[in-house]
PDBQT receptor file of N, H, CA, C and O in Angstrom, charges set to zero:
ATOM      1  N   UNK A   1      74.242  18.222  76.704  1.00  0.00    +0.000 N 
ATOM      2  CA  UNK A   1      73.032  18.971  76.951  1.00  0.00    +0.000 C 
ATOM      3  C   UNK A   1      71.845  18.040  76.741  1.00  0.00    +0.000 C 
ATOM      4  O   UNK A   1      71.580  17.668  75.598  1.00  0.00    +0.000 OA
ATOM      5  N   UNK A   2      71.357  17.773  77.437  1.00  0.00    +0.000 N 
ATOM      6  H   UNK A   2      71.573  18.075  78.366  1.00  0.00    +0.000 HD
ATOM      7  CA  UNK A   2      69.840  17.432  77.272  1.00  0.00    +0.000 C 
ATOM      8  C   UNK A   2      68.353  17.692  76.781  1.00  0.00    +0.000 C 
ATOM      9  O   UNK A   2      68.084  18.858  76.494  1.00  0.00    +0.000 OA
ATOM     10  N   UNK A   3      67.614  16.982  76.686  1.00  0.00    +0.000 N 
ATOM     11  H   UNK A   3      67.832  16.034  76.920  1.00  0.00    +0.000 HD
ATOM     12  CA  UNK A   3      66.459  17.393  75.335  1.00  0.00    +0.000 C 
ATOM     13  C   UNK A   3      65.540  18.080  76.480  1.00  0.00    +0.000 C 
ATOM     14  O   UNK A   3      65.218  17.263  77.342  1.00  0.00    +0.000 OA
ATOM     15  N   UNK A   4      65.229  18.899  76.611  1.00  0.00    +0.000 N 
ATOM     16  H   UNK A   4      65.491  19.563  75.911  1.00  0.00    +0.000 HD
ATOM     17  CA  UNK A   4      63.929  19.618  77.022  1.00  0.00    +0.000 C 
ATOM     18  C   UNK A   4      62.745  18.200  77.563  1.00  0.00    +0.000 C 
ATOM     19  O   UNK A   4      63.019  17.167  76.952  1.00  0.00    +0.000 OA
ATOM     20  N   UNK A   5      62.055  18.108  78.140  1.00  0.00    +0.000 N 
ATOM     21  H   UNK A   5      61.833  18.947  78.636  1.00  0.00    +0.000 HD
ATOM     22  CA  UNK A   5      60.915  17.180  77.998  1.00  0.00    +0.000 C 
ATOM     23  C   UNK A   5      59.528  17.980  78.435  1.00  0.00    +0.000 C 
ATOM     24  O   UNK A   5      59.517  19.015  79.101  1.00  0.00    +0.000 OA
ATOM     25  N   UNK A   6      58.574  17.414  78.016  1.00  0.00    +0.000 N 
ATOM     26  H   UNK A   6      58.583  16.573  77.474  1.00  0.00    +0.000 HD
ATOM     27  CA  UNK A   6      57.053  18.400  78.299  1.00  0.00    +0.000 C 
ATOM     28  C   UNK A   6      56.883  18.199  79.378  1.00  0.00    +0.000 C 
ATOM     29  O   UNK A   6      56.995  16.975  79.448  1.00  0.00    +0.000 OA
ATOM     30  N   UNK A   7      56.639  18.630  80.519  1.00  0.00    +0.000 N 
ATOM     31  H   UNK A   7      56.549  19.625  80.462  1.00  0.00    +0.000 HD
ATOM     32  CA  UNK A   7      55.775  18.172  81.870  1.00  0.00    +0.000 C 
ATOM     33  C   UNK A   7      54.534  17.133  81.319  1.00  0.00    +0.000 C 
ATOM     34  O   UNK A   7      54.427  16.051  81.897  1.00  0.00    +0.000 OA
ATOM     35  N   UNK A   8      53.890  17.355  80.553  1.00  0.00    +0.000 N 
ATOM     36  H   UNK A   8      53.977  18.233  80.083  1.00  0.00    +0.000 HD
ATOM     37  CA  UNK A   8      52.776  15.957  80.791  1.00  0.00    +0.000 C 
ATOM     38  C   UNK A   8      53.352  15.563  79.051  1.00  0.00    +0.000 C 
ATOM     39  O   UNK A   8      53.638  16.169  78.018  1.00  0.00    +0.000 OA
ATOM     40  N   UNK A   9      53.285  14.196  79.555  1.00  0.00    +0.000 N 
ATOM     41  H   UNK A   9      53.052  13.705  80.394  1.00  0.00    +0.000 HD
ATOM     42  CA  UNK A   9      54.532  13.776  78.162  1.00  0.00    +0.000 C 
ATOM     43  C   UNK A   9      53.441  13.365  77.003  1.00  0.00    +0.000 C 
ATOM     44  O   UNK A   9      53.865  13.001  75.906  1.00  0.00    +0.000 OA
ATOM     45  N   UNK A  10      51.905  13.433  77.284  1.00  0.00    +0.000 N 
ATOM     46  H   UNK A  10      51.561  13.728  78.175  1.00  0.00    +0.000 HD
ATOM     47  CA  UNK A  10      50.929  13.122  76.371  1.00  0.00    +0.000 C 
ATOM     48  C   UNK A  10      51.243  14.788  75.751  1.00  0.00    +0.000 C 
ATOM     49  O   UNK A  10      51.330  14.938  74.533  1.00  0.00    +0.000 OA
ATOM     50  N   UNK A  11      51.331  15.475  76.290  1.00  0.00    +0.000 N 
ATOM     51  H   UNK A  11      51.260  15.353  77.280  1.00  0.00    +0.000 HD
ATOM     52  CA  UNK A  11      51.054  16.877  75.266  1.00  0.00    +0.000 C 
ATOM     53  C   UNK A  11      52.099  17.190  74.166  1.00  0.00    +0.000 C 
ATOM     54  O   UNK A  11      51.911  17.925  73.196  1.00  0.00    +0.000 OA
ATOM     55  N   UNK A  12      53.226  16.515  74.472  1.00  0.00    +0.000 N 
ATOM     56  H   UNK A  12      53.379  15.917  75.259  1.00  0.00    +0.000 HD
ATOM     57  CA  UNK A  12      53.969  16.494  73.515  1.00  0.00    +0.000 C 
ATOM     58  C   UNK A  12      53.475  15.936  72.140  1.00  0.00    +0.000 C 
ATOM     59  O   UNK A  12      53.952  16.629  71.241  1.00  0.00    +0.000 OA
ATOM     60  N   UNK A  13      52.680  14.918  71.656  1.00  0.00    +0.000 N 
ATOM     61  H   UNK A  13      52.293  14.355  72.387  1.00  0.00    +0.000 HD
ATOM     62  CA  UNK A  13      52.134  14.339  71.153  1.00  0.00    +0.000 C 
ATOM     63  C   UNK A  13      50.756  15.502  70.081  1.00  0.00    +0.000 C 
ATOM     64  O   UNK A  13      50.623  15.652  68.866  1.00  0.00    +0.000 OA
ATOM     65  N   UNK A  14      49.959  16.110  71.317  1.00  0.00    +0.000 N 
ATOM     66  H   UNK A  14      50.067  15.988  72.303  1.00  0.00    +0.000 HD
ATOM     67  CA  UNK A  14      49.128  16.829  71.184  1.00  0.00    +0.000 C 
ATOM     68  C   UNK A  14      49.879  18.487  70.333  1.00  0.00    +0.000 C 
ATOM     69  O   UNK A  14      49.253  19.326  69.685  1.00  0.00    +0.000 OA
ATOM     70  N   UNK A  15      51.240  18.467  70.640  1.00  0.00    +0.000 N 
ATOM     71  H   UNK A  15      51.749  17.785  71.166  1.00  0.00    +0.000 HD
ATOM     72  CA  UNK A  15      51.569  19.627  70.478  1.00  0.00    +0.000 C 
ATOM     73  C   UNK A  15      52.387  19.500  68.799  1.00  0.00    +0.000 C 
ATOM     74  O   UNK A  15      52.412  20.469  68.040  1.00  0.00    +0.000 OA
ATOM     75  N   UNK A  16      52.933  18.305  68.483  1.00  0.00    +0.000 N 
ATOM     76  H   UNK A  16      52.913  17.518  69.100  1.00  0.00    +0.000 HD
ATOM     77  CA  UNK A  16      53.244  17.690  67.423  1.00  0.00    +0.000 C 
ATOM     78  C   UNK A  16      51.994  18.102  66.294  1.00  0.00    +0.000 C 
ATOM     79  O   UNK A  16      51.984  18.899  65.356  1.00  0.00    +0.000 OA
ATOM     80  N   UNK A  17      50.976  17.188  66.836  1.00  0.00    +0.000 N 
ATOM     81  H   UNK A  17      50.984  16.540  67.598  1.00  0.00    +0.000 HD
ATOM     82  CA  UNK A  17      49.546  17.478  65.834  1.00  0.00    +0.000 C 
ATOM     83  C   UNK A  17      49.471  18.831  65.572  1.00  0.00    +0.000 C 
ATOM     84  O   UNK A  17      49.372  19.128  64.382  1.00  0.00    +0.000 OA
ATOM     85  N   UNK A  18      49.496  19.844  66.485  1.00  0.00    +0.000 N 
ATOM     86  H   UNK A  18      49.576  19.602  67.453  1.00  0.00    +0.000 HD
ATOM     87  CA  UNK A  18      49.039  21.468  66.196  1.00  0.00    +0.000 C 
ATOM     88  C   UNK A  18      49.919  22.113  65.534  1.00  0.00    +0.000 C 
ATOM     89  O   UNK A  18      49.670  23.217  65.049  1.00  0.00    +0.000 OA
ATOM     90  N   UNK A  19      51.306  21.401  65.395  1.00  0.00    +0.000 N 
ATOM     91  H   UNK A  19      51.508  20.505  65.789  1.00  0.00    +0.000 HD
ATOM     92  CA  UNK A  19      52.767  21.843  64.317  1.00  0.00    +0.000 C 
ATOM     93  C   UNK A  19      52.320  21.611  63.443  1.00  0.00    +0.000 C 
ATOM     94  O   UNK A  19      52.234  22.538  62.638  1.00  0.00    +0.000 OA
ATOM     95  N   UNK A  20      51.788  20.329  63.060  1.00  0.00    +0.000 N 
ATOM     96  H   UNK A  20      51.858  19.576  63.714  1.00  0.00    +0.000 HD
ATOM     97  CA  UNK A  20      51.887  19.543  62.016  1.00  0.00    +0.000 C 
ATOM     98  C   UNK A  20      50.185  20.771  60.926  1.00  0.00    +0.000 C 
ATOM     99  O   UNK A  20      50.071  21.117  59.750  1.00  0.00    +0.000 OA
ATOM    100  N   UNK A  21      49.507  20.931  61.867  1.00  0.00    +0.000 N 
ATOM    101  H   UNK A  21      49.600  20.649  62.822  1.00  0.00    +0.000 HD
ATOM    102  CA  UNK A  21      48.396  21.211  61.258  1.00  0.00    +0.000 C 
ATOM    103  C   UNK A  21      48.465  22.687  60.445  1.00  0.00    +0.000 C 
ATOM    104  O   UNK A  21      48.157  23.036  59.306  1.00  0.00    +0.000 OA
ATOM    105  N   UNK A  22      49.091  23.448  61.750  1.00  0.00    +0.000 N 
ATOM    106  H   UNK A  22      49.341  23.164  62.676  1.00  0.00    +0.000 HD
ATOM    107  CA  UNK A  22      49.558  24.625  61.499  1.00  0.00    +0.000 C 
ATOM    108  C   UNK A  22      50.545  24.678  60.283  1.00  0.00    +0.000 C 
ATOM    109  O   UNK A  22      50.424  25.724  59.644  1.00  0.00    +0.000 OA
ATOM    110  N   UNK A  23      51.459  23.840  59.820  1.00  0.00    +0.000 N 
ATOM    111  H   UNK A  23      51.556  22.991  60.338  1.00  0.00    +0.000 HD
ATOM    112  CA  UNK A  23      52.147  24.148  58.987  1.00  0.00    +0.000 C 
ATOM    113  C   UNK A  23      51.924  23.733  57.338  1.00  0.00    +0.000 C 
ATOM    114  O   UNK A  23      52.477  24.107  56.304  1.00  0.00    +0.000 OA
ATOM    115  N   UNK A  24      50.739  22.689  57.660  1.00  0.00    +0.000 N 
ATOM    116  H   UNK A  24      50.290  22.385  58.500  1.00  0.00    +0.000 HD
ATOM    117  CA  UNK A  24      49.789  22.620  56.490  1.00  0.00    +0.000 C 
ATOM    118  C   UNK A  24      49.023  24.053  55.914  1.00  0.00    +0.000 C 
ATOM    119  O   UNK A  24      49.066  24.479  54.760  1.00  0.00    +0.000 OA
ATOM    120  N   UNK A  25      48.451  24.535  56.857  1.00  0.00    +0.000 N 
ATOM    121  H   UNK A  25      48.416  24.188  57.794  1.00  0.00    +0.000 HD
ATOM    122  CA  UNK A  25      47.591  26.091  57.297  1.00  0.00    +0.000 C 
ATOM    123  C   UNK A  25      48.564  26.882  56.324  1.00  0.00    +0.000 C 
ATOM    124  O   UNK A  25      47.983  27.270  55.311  1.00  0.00    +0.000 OA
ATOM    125  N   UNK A  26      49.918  27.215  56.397  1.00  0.00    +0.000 N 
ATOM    126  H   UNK A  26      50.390  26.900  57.220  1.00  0.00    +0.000 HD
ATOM    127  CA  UNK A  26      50.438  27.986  55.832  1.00  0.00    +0.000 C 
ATOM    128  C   UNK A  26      51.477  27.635  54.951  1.00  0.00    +0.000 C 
ATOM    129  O   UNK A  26      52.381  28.373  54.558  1.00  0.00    +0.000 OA
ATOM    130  N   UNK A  27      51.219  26.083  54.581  1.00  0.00    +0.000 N 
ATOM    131  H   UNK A  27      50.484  25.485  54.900  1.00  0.00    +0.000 HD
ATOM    132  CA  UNK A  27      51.984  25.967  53.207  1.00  0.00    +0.000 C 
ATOM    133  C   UNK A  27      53.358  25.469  52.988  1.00  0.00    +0.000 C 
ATOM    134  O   UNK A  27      54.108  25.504  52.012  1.00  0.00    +0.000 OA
ATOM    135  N   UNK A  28      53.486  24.916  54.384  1.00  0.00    +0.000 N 
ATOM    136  H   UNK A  28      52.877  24.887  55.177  1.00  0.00    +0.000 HD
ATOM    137  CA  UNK A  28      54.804  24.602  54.463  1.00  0.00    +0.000 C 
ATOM    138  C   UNK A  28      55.040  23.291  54.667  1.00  0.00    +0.000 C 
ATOM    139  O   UNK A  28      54.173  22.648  55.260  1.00  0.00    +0.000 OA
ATOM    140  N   UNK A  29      56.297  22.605  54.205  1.00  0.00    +0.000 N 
ATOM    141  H   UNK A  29      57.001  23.127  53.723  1.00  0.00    +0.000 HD
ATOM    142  CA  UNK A  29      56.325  21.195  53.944  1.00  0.00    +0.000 C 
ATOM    143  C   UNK A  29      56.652  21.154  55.502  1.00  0.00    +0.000 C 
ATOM    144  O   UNK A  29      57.347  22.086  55.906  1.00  0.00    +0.000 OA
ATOM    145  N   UNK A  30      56.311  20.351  56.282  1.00  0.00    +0.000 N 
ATOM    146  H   UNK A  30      55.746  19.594  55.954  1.00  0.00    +0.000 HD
ATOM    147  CA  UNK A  30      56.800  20.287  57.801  1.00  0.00    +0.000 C 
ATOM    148  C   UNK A  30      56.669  18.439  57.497  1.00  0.00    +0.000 C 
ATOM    149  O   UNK A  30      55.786  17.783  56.945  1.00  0.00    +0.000 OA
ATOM    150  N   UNK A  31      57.942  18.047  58.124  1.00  0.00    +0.000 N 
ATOM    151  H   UNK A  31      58.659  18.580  58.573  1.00  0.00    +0.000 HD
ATOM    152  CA  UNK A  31      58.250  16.771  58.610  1.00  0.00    +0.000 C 
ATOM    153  C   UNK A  31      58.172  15.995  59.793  1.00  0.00    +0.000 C 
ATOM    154  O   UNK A  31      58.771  16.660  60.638  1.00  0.00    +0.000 OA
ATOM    155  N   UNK A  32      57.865  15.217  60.180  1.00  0.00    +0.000 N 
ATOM    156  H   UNK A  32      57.378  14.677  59.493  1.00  0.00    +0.000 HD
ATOM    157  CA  UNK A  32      58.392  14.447  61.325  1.00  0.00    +0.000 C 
ATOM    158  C   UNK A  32      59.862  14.657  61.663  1.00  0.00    +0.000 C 
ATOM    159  O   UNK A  32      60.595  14.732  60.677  1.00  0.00    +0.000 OA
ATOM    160  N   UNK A  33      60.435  14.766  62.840  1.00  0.00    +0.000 N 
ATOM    161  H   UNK A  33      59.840  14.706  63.641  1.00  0.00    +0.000 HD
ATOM    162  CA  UNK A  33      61.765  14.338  62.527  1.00  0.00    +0.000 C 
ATOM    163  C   UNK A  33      62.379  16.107  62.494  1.00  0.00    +0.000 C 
ATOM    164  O   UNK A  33      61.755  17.143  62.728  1.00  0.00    +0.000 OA
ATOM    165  N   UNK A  34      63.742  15.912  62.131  1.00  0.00    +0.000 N 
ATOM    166  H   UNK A  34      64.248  15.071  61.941  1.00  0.00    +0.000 HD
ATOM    167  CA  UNK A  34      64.409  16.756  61.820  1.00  0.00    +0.000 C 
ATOM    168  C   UNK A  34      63.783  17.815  60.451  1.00  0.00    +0.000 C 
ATOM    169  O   UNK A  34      63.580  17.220  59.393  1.00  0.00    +0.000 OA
ATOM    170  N   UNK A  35      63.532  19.125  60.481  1.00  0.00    +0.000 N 
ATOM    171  H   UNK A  35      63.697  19.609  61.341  1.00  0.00    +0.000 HD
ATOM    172  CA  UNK A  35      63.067  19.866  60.001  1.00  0.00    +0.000 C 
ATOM    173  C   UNK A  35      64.251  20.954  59.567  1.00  0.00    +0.000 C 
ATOM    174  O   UNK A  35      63.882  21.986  59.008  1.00  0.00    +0.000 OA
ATOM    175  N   UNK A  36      65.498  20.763  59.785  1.00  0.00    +0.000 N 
ATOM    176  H   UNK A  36      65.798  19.924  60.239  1.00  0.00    +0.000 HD
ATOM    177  CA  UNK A  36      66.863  22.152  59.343  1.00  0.00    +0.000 C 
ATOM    178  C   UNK A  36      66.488  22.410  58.208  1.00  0.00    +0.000 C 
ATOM    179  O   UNK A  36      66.479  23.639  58.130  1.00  0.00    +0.000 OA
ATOM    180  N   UNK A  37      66.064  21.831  56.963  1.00  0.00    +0.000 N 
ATOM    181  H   UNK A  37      66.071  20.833  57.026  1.00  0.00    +0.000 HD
ATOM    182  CA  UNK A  37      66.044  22.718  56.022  1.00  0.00    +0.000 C 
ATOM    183  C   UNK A  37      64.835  23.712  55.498  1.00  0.00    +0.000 C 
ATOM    184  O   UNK A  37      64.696  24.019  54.314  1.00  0.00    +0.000 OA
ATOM    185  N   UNK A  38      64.107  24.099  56.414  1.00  0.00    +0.000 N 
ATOM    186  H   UNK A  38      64.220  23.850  57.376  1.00  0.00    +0.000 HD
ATOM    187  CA  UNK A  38      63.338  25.109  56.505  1.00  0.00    +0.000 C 
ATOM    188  C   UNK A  38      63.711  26.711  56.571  1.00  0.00    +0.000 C 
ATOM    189  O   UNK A  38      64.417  27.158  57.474  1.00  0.00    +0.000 OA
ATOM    190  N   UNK A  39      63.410  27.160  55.996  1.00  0.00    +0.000 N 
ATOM    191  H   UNK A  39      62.836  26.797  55.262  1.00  0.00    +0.000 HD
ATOM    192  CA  UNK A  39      64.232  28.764  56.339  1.00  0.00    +0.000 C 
ATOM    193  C   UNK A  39      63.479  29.719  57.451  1.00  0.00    +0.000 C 
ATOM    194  O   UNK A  39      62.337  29.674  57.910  1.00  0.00    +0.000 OA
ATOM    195  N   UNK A  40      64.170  30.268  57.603  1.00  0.00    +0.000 N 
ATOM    196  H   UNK A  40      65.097  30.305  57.230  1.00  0.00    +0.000 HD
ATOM    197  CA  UNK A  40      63.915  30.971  59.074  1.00  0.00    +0.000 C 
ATOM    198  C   UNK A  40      62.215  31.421  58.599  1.00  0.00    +0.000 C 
ATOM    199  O   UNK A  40      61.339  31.341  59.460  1.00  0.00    +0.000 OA
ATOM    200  N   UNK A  41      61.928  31.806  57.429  1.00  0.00    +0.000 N 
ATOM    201  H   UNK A  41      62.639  31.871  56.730  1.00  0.00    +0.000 HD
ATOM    202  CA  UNK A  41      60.158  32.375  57.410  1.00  0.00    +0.000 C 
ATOM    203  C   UNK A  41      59.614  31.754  57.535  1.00  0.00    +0.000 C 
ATOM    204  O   UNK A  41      58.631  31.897  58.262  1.00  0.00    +0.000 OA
ATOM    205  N   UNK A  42      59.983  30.294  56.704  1.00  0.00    +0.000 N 
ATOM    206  H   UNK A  42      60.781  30.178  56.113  1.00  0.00    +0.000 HD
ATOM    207  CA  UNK A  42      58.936  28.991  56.808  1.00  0.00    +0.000 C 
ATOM    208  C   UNK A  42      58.644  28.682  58.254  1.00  0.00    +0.000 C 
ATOM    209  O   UNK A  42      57.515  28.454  58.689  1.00  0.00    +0.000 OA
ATOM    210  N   UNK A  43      59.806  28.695  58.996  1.00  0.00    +0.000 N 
ATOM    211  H   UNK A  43      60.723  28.880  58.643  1.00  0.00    +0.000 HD
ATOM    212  CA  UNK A  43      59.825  28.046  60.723  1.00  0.00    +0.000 C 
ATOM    213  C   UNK A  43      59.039  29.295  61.475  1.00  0.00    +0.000 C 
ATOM    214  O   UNK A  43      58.589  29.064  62.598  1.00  0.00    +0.000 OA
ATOM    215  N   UNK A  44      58.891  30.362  61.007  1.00  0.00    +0.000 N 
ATOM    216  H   UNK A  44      59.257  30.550  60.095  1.00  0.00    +0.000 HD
ATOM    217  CA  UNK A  44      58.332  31.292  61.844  1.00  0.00    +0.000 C 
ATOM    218  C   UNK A  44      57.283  31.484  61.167  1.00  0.00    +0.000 C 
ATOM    219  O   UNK A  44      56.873  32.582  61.543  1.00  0.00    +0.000 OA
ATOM    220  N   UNK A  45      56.334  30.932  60.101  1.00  0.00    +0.000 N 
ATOM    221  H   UNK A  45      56.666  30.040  59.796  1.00  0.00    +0.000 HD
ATOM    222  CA  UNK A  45      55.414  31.135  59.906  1.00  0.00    +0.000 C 
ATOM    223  C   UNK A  45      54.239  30.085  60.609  1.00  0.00    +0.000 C 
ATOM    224  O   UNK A  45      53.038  29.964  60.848  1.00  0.00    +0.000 OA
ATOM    225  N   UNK A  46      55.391  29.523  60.721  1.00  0.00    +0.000 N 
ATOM    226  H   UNK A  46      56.367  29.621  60.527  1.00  0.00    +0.000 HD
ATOM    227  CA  UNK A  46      54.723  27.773  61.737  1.00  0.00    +0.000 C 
ATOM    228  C   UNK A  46      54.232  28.305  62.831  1.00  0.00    +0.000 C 
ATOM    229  O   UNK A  46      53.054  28.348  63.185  1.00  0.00    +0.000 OA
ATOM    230  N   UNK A  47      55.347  28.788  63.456  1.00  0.00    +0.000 N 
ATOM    231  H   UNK A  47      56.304  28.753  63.168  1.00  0.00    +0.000 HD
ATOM    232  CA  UNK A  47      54.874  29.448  65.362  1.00  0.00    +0.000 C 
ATOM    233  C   UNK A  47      54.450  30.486  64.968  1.00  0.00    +0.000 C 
ATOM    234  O   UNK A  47      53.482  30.420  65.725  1.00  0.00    +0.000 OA
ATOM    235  N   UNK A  48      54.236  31.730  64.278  1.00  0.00    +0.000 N 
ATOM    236  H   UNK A  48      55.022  31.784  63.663  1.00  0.00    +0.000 HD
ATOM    237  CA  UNK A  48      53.335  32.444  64.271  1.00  0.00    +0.000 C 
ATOM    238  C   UNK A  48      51.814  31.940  63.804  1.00  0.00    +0.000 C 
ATOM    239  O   UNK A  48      50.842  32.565  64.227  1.00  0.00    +0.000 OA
ATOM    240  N   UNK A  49      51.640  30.830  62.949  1.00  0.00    +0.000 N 
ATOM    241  H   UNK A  49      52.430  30.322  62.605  1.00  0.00    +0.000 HD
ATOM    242  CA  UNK A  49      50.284  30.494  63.446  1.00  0.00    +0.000 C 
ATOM    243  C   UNK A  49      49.587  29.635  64.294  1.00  0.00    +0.000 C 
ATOM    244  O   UNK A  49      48.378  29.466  64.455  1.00  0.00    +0.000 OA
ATOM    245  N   UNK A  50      50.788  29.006  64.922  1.00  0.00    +0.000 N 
ATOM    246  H   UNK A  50      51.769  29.143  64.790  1.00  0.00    +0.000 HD
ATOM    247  CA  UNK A  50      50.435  28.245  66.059  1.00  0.00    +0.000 C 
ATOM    248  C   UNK A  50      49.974  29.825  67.103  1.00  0.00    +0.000 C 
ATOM    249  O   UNK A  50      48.752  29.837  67.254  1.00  0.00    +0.000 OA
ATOM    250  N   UNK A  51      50.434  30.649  67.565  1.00  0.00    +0.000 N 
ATOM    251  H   UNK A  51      51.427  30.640  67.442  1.00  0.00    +0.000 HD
ATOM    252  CA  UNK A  51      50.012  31.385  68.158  1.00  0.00    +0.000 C 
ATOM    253  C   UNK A  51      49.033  32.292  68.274  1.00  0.00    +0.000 C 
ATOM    254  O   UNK A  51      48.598  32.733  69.338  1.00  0.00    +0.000 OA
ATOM    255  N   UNK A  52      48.530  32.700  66.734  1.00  0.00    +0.000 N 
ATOM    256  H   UNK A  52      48.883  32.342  65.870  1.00  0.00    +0.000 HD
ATOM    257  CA  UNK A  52      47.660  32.895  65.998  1.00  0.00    +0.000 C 
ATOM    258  C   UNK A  52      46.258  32.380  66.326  1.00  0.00    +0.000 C 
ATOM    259  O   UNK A  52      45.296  33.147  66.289  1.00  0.00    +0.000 OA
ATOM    260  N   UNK A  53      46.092  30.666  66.753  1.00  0.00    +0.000 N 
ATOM    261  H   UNK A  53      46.874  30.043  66.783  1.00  0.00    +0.000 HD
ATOM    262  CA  UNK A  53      45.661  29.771  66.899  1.00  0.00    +0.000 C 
ATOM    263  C   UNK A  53      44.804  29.902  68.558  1.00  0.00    +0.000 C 
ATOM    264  O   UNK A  53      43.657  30.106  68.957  1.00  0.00    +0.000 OA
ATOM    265  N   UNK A  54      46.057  29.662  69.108  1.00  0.00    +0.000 N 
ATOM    266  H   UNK A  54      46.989  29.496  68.784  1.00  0.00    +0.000 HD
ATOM    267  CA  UNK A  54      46.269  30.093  70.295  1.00  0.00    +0.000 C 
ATOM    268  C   UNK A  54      45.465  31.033  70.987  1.00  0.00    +0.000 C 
ATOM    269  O   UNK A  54      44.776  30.879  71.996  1.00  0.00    +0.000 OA
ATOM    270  N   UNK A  55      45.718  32.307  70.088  1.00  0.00    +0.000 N 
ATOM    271  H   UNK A  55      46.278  32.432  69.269  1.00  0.00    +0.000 HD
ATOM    272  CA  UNK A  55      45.077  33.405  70.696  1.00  0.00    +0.000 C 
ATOM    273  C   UNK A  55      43.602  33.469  70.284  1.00  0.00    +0.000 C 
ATOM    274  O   UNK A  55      42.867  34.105  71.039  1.00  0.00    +0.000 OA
ATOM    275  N   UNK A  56      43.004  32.843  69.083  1.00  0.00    +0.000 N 
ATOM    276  H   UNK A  56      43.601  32.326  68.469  1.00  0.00    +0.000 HD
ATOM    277  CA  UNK A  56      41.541  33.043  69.233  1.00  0.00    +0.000 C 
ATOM    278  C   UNK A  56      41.309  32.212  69.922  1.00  0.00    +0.000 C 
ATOM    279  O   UNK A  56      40.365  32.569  70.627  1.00  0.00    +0.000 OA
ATOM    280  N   UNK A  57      41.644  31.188  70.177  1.00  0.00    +0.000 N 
ATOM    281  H   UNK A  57      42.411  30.898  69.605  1.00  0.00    +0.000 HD
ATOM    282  CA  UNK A  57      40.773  29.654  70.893  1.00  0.00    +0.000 C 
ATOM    283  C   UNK A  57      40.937  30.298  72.278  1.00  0.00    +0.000 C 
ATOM    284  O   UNK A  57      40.131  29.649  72.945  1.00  0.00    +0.000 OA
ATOM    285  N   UNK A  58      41.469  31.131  73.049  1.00  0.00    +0.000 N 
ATOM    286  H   UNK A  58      42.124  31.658  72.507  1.00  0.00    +0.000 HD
ATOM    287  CA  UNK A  58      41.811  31.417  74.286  1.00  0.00    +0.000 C 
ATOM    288  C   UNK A  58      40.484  32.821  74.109  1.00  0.00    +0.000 C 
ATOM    289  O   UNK A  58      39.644  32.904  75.004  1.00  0.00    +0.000 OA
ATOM    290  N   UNK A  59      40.440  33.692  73.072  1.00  0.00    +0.000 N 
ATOM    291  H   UNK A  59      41.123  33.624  72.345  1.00  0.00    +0.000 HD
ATOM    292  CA  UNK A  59      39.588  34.688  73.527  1.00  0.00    +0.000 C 
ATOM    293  C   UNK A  59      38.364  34.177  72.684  1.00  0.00    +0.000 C 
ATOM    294  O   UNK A  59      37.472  35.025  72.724  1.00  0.00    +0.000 OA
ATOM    295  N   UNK A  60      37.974  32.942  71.842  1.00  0.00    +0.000 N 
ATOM    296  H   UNK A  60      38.698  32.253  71.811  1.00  0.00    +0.000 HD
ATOM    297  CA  UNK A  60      36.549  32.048  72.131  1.00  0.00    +0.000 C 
ATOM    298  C   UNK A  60      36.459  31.317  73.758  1.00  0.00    +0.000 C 
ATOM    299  O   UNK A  60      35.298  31.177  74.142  1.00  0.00    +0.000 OA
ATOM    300  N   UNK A  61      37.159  31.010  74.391  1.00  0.00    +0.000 N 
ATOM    301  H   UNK A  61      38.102  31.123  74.079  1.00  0.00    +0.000 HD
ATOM    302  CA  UNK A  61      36.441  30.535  75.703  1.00  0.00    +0.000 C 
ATOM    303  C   UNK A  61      37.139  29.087  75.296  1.00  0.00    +0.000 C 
ATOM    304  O   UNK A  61      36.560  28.096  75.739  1.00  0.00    +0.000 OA
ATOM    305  N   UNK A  62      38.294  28.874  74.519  1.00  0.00    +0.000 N 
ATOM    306  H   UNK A  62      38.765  29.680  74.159  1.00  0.00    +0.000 HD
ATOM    307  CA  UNK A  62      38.536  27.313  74.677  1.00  0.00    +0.000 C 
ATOM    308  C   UNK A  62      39.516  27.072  75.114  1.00  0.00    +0.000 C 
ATOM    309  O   UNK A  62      40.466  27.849  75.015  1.00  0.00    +0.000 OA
ATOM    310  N   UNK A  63      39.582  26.011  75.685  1.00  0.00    +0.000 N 
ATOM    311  H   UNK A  63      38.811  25.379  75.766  1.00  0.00    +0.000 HD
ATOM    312  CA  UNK A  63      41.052  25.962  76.573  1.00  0.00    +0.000 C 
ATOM    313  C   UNK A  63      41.533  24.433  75.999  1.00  0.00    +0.000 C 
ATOM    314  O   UNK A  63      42.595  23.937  76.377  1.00  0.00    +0.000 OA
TER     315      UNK A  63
């Protein structure tokens, strides 16, 4: 099976930073790299505020 890749391979990069920031935001040790020992709240507290994120910057007018 093969790795997924981003369509524009700079955003991958860009999308790393907004993990990384987001999971500062809510307290969670987030790594480079392999992340398995996170528990399912920690990992979903990540993408729930990445989306979180998401959704005001989209209904401020930022893209």
């Amino acid at each position: 099976m093969s790795k997924s890749k981003a369509t524009v391979p700079q955003a991958r990069d860009a999308l790393d930073k907004f993990k990384m920031e987001a999971a500062r935001e809510v307290g969670v040790n987030l790594k480079n790299g392999y992340n398995g020992d996170l528990s399912s709240k920690e990992a979903g507290s990540v993408g729930g505020q990445m989306v979180k994120k998401m959704v005001e910057a989209y209904e401020n007018g930022i893209k």
